[in-house]
Chimera marker file (.cmm) of the C-alpha trace (Angstrom):
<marker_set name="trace">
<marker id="1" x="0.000" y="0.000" z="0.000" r="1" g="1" b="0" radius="0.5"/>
<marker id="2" x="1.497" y="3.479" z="-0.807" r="1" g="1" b="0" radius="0.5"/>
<marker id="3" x="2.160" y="6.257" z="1.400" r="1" g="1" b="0" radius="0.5"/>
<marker id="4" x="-0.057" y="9.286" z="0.473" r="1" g="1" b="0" radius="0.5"/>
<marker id="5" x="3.089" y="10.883" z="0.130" r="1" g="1" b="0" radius="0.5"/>
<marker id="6" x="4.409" y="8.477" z="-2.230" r="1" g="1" b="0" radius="0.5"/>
<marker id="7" x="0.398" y="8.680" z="-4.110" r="1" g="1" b="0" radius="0.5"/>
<marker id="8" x="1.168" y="12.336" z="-4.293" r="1" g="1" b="0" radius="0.5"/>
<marker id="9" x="4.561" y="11.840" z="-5.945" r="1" g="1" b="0" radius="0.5"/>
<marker id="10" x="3.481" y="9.884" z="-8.002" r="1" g="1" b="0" radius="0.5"/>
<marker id="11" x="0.842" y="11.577" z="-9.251" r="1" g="1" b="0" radius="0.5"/>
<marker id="12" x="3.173" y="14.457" z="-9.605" r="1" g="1" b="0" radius="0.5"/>
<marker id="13" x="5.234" y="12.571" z="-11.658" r="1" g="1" b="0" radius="0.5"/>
<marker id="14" x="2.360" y="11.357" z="-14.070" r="1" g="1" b="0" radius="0.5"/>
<marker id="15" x="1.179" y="15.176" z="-14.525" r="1" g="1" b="0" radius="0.5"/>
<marker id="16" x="4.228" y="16.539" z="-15.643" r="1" g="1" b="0" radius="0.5"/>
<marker id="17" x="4.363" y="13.538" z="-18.122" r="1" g="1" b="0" radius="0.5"/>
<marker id="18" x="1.031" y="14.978" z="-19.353" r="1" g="1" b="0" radius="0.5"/>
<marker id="19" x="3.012" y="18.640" z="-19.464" r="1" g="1" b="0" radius="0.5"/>
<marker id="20" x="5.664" y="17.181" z="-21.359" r="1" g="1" b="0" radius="0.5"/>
<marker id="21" x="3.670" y="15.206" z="-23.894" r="1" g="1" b="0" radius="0.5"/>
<marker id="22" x="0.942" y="18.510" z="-24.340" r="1" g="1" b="0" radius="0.5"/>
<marker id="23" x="3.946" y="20.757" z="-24.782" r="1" g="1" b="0" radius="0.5"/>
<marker id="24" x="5.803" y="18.247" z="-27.840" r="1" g="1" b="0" radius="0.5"/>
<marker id="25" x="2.609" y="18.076" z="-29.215" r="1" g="1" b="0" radius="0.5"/>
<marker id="26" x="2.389" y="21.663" z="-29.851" r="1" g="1" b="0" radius="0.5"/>
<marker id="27" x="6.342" y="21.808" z="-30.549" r="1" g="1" b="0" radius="0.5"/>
<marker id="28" x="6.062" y="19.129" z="-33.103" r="1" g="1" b="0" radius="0.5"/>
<marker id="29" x="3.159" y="20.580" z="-35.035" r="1" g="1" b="0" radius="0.5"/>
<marker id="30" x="4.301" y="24.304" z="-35.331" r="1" g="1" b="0" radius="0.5"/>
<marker id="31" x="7.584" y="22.313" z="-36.487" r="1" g="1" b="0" radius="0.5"/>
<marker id="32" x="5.845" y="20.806" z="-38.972" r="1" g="1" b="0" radius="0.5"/>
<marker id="33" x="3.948" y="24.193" z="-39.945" r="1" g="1" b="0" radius="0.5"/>
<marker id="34" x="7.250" y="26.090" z="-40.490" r="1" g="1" b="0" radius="0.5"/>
<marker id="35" x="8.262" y="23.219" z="-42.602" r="1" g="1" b="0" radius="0.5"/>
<marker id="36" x="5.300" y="23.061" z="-44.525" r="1" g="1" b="0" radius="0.5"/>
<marker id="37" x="5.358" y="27.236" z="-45.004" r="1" g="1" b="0" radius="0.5"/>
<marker id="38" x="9.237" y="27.339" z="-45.606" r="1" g="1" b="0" radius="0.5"/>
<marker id="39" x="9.410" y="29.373" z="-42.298" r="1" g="1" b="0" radius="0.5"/>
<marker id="40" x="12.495" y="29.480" z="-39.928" r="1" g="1" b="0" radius="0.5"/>
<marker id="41" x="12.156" y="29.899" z="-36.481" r="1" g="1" b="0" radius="0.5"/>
<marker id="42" x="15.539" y="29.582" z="-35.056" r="1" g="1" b="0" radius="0.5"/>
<marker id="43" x="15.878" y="32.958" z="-34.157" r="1" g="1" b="0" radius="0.5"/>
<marker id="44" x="13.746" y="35.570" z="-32.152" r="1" g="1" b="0" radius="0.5"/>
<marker id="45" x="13.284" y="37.768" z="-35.270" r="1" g="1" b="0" radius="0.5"/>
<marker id="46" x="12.367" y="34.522" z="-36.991" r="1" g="1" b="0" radius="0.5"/>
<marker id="47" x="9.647" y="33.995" z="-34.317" r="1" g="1" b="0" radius="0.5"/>
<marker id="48" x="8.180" y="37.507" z="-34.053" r="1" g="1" b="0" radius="0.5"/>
<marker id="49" x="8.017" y="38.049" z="-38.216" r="1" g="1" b="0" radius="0.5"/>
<marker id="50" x="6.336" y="34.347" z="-37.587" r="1" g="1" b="0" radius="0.5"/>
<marker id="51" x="3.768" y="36.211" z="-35.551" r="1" g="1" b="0" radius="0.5"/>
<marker id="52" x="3.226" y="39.433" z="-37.460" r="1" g="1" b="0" radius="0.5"/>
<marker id="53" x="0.029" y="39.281" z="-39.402" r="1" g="1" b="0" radius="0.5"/>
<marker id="54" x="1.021" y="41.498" z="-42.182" r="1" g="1" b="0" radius="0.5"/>
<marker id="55" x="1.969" y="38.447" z="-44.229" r="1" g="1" b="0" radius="0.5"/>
<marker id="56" x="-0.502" y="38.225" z="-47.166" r="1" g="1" b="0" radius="0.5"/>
<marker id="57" x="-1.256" y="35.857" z="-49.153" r="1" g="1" b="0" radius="0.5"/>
<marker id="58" x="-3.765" y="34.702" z="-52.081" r="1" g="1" b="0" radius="0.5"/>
<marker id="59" x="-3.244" y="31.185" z="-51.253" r="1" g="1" b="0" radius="0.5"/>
<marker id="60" x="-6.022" y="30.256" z="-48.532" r="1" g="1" b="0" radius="0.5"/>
<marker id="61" x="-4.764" y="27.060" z="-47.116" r="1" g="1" b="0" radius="0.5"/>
<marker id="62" x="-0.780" y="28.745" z="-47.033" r="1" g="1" b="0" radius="0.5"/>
<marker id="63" x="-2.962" y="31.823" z="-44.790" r="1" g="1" b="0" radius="0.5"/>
<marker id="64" x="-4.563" y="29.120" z="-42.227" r="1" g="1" b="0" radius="0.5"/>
<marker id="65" x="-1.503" y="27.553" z="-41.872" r="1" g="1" b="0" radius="0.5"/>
<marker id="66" x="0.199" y="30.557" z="-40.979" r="1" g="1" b="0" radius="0.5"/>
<marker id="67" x="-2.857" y="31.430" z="-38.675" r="1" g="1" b="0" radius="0.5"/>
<marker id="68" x="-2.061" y="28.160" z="-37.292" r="1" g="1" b="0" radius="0.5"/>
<marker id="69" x="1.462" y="29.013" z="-36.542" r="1" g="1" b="0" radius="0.5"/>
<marker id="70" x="1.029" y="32.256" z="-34.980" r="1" g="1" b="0" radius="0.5"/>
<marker id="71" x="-2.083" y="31.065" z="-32.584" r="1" g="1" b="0" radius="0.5"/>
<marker id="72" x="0.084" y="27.927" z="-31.903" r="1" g="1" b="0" radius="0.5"/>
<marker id="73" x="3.101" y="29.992" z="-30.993" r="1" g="1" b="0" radius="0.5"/>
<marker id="74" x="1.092" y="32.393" z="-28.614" r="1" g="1" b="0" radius="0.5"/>
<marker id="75" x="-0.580" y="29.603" z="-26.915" r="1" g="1" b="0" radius="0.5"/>
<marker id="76" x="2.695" y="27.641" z="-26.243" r="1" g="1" b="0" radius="0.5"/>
<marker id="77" x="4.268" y="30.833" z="-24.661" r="1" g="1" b="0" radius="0.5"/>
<marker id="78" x="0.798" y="31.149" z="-22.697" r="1" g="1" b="0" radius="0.5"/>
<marker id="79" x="1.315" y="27.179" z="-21.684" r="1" g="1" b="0" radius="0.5"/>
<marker id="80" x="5.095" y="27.999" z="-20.496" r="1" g="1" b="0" radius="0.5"/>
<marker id="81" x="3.887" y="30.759" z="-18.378" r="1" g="1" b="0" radius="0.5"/>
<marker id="82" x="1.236" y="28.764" z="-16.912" r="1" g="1" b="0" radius="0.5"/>
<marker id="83" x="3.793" y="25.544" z="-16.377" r="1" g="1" b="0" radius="0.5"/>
<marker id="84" x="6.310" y="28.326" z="-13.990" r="1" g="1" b="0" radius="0.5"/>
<marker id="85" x="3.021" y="29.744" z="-12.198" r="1" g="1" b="0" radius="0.5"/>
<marker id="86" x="2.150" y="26.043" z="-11.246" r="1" g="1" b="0" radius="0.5"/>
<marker id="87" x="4.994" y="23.707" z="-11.133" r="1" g="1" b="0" radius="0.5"/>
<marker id="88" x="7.777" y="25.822" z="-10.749" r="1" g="1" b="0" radius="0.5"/>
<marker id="89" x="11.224" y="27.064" z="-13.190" r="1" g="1" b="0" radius="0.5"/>
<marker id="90" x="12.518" y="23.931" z="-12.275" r="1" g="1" b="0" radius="0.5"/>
<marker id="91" x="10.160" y="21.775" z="-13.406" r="1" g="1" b="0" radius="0.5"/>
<marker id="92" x="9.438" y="23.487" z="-16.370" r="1" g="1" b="0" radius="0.5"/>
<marker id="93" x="12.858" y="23.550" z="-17.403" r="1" g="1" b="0" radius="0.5"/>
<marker id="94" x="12.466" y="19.812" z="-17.262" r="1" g="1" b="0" radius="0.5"/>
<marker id="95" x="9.244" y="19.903" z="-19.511" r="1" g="1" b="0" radius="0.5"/>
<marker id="96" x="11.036" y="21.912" z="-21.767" r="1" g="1" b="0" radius="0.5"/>
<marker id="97" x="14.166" y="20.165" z="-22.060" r="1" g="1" b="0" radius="0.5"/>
<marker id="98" x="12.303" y="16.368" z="-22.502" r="1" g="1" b="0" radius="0.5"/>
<marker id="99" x="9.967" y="17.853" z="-24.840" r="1" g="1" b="0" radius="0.5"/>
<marker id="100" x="13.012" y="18.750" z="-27.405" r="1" g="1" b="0" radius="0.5"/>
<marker id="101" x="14.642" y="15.739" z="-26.165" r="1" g="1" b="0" radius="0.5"/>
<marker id="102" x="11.597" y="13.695" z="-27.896" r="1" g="1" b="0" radius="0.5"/>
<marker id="103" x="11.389" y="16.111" z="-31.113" r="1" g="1" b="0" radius="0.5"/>
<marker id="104" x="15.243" y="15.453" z="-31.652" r="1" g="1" b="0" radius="0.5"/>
<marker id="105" x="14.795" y="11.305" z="-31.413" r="1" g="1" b="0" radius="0.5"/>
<marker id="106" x="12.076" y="12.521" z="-33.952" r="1" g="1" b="0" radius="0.5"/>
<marker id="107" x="14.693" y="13.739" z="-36.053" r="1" g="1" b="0" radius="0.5"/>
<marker id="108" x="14.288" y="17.374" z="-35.599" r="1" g="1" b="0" radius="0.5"/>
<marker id="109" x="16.744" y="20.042" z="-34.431" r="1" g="1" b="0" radius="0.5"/>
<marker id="110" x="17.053" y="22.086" z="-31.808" r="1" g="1" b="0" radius="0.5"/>
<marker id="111" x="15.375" y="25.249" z="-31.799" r="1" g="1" b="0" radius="0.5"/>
<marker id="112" x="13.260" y="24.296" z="-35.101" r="1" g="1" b="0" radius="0.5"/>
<marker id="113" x="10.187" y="25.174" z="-32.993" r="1" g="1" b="0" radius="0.5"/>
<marker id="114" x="11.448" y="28.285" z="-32.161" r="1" g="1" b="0" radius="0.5"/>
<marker id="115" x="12.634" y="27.705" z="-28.395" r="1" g="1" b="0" radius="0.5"/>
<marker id="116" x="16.348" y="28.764" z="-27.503" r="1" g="1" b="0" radius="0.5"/>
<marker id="117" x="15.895" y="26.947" z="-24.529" r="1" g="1" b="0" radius="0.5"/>
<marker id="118" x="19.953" y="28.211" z="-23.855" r="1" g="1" b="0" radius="0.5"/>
<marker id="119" x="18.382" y="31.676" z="-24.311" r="1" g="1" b="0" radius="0.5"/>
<marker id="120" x="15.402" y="30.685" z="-22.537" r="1" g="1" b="0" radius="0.5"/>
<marker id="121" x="17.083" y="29.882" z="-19.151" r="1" g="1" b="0" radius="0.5"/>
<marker id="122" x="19.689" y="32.471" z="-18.681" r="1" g="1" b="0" radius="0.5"/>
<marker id="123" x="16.933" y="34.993" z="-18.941" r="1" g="1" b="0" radius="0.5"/>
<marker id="124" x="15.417" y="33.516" z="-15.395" r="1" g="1" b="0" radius="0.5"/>
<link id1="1" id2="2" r="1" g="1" b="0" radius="0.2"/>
<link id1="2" id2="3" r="1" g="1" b="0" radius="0.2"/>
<link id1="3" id2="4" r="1" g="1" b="0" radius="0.2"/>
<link id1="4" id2="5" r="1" g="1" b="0" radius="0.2"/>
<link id1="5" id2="6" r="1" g="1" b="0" radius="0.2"/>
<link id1="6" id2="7" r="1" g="1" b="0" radius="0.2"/>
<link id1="7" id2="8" r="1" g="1" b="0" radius="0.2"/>
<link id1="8" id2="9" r="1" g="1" b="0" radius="0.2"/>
<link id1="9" id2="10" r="1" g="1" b="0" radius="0.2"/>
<link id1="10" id2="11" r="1" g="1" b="0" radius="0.2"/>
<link id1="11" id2="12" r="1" g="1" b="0" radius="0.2"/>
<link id1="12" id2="13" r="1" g="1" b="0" radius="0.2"/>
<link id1="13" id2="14" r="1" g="1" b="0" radius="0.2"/>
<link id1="14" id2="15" r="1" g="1" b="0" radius="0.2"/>
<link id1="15" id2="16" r="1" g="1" b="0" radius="0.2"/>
<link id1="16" id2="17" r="1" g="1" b="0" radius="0.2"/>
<link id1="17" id2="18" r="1" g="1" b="0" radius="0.2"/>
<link id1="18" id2="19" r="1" g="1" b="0" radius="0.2"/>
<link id1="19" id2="20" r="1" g="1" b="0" radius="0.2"/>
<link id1="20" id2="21" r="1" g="1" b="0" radius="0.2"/>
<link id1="21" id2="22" r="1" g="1" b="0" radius="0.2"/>
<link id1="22" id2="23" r="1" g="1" b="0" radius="0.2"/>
<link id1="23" id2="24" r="1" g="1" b="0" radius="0.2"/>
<link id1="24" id2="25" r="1" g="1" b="0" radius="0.2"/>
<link id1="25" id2="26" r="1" g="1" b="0" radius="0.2"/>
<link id1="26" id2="27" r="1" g="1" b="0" radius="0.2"/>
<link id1="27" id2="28" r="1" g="1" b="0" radius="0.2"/>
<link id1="28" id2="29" r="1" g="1" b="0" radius="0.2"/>
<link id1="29" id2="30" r="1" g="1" b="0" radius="0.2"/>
<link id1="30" id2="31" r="1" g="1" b="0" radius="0.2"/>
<link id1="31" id2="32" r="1" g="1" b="0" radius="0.2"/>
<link id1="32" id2="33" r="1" g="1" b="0" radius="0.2"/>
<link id1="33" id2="34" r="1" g="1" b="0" radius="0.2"/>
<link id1="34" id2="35" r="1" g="1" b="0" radius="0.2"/>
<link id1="35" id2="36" r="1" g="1" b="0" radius="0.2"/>
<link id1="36" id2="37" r="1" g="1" b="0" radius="0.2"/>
<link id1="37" id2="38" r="1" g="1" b="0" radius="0.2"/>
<link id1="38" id2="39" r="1" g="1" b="0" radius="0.2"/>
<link id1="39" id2="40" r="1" g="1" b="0" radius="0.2"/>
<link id1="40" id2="41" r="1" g="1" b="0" radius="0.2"/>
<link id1="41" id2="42" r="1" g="1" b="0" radius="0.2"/>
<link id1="42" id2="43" r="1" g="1" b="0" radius="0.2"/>
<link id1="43" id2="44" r="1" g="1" b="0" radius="0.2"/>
<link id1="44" id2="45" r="1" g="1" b="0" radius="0.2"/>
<link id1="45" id2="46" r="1" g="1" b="0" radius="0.2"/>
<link id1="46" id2="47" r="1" g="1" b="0" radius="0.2"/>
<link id1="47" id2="48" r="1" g="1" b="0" radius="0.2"/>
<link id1="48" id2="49" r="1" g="1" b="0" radius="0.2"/>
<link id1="49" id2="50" r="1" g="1" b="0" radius="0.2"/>
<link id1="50" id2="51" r="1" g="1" b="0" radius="0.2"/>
<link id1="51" id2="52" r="1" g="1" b="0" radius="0.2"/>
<link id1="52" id2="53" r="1" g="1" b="0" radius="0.2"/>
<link id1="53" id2="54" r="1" g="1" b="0" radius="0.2"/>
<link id1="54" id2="55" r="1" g="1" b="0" radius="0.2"/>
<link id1="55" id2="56" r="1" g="1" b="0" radius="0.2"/>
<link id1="56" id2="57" r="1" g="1" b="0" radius="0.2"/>
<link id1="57" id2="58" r="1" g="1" b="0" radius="0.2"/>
<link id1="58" id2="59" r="1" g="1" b="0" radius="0.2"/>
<link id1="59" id2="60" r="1" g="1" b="0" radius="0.2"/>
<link id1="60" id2="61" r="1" g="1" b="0" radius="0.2"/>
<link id1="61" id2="62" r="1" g="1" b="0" radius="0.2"/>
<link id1="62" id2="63" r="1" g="1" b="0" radius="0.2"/>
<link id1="63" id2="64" r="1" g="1" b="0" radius="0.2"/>
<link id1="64" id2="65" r="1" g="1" b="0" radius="0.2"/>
<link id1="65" id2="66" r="1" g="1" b="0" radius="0.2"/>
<link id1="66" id2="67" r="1" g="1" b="0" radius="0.2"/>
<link id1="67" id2="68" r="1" g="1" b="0" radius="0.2"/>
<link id1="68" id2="69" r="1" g="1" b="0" radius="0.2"/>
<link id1="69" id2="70" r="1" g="1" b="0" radius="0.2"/>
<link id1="70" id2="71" r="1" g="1" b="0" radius="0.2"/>
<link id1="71" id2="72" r="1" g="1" b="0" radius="0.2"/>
<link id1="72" id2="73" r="1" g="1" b="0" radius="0.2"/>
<link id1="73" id2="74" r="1" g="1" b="0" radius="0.2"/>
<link id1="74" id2="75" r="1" g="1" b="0" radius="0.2"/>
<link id1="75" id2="76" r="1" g="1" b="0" radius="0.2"/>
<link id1="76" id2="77" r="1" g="1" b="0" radius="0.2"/>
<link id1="77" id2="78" r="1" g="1" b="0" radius="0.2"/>
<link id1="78" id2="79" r="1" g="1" b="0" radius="0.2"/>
<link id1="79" id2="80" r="1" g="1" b="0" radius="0.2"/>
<link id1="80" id2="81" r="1" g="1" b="0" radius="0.2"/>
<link id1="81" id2="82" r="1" g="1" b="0" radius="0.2"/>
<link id1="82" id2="83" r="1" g="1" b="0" radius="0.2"/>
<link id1="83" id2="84" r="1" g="1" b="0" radius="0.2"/>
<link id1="84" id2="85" r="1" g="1" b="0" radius="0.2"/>
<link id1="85" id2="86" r="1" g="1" b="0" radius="0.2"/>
<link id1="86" id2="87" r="1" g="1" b="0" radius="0.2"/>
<link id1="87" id2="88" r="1" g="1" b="0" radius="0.2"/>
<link id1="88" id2="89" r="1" g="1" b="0" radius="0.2"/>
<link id1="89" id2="90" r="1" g="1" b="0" radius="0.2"/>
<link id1="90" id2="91" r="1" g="1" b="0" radius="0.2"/>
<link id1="91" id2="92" r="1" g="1" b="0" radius="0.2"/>
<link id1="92" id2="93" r="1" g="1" b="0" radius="0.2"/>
<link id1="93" id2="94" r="1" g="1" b="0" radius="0.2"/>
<link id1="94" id2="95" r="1" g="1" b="0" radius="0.2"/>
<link id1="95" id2="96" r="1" g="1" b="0" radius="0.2"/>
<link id1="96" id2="97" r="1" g="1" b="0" radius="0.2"/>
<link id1="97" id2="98" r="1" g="1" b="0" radius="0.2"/>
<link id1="98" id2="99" r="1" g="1" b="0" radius="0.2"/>
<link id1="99" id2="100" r="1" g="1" b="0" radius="0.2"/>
<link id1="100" id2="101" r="1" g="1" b="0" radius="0.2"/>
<link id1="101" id2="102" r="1" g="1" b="0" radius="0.2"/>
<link id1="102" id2="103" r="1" g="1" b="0" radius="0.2"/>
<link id1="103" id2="104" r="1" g="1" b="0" radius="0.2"/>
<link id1="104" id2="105" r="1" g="1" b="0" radius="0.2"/>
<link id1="105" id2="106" r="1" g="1" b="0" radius="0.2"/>
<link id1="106" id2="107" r="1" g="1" b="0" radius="0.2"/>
<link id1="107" id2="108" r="1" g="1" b="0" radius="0.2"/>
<link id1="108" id2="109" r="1" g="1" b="0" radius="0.2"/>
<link id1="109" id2="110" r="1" g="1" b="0" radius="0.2"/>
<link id1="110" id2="111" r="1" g="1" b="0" radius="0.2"/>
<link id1="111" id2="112" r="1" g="1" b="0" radius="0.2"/>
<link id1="112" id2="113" r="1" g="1" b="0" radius="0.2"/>
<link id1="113" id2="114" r="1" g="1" b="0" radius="0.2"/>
<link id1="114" id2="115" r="1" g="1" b="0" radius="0.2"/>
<link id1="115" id2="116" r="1" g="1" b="0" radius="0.2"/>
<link id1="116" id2="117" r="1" g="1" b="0" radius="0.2"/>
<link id1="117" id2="118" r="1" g="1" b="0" radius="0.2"/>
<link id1="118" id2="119" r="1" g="1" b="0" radius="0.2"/>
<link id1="119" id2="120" r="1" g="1" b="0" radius="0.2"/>
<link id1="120" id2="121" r="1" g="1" b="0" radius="0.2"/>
<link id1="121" id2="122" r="1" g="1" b="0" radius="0.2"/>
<link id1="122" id2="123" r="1" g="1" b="0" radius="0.2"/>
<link id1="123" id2="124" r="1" g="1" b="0" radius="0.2"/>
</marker_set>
């Protein structure tokens, strides 16, 4: 029988998991958006002209997908702000670093979703 400490560890332990996996997930498919829309994001510039909405375009499904990019990249900064509020920098950090961990073993490179995590953590 476990310890309700050891219950609340574990538990702990399966919710960052769930962090983890949500954040990928929405690493992996902007990833895949930049691809698709010859878009880098390996810089902050990159990220922000990403963002800007003055991009136009007479193609409609190049226009969602860049829709798709920018609402995706404000909702995963939205998600890491979140993650510090509740778990902690540390733990985050974690989430952060296993979530590129899993994109690399995927085959992508670091930063192709647009997070210097280097950057990231010398800012805190």
């Amino acid at each position: 029988m476990q310890t309700d400490q050891s219950q609340e560890e574990a538990s702990r332990a399966q919710r960052l998991d769930r962090m983890t996996l949500s954040f990928e997930a929405i690493n992996a498919r902007i990833v895949r958006l930049a691809i698709a829309l010859d878009i880098s994001l390996q810089s902050d510039d990159e990220v922000t002209q990403a963002m800007c909405r003055h991009q136009s375009t007479s193609d409609f499904l190049i226009a969602n997908k860049r829709e798709e990019l920018r609402g995706l990249l404000v909702l995963r900064y939205g998600i890491q702000t979140r993650y510090v509020d509740e778990v902690g920098i540390v733990a985050t950090r974690q989430i952060l670093i296993e979530a590129e961990e899993h994109l690399v073993r995927k085959g992508f490179n670091p930063g192709d979703d647009g997070v210097n995590l280097e950057r990231l953590f010398n800012e805190f």
